[in-house]
C-alpha positions in Angstrom: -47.1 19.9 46.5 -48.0 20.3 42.7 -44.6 22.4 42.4 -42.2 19.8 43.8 -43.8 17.1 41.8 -43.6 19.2 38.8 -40.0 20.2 39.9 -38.9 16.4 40.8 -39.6 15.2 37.4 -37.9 18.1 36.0 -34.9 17.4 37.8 -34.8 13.7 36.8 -35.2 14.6 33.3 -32.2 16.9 33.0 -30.3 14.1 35.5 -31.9 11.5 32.9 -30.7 14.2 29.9 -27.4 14.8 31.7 -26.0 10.9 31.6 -27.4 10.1 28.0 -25.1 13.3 27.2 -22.2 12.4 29.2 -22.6 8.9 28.0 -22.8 9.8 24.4 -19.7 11.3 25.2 -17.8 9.1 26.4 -18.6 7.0 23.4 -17.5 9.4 20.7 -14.3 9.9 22.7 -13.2 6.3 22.7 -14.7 6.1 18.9 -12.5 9.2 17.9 -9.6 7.4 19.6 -10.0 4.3 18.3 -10.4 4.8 14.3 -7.1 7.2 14.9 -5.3 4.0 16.4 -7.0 1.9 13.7 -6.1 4.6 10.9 -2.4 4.9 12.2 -1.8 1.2 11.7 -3.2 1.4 8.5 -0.8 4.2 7.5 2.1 1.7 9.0 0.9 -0.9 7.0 0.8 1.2 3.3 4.1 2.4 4.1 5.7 -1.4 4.8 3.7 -2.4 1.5 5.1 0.9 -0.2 8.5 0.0 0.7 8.1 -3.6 -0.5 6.8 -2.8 -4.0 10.0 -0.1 -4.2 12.2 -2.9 -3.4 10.4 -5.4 -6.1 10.7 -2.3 -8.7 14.6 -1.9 -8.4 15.0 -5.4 -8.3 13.0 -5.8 -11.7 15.2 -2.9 -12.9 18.1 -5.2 -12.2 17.3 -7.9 -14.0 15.6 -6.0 -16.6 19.4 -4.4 -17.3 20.8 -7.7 -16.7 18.6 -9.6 -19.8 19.4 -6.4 -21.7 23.2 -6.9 -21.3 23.0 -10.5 -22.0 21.0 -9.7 -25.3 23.6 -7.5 -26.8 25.1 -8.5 -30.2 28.8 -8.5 -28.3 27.1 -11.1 -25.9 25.6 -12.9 -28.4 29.5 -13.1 -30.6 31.3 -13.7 -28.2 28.7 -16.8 -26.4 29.0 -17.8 -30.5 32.9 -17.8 -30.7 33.2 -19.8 -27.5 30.8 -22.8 -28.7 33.0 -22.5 -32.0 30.4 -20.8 -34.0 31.2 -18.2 -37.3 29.6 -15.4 -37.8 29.1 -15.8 -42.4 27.5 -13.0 -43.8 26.6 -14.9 -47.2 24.4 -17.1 -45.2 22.2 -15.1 -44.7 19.2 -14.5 -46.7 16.8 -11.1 -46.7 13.0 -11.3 -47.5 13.8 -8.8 -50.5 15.6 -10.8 -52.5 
C-alpha cells in the first residue's frame, strides 16, 4: 500500500508537471505569434511614414528650386522692367568708397 501511495503522488506530480508545461506552452506560442503580428504592423506603419517623409522631401526640393528660380538676377530684371523700374549703375554706392 505504501508503493501505490508513493506511486499515486508521483503520477499526479508529473500529470500536475505535465499541464504547467503544456500550458506554458501554449502561452509562449500565442506570445511568439502575437509580438510577430504586432511587429509586422509596426514594419507597415514605418514604411507608410517612410513614404510620406520621401514625398515631403521632393516636394521641399520643388519649391526649394522654385524660390531659387524666382531669386535669380534675370527674375529679378525682368519683374523690375515690367513695374517700369531701371537698372542705374551710378546709383549705387559701395562701402569702400
Amino acid at each position: 500500500m505504501k508503493k501505490n501511495k508513493k506511486t499515486n503522488k508521483k503520477n499526479r506530480r508529473e500529470k500536475q508537471l505535465y499541464k504547467c508545461f503544456v500550458i506554458t506552452s501554449i502561452f509562449l506560442v500565442v506570445g511568439i505569434i502575437y509580438s510577430r503580428a504586432a511587429l509586422g504592423k509596426i514594419n507597415l506603419e514605418i514604411q507608410e511614414l517612410s513614404d510620406i517623409i520621401k514625398e515631403e522631401n521632393d516636394d521641399n526640393q520643388s519649391l526649394a528650386m522654385k524660390i531659387n528660380e524666382m531669386v535669380s538676377l534675370d527674375k529679378i530684371r525682368q519683374v523690375s522692367n515690367e513695374q517700369g523700374l531701371t537698372y542705374n549703375n551710378n546709383n549705387i554706392k559701395s562701402v569702400l568708397e
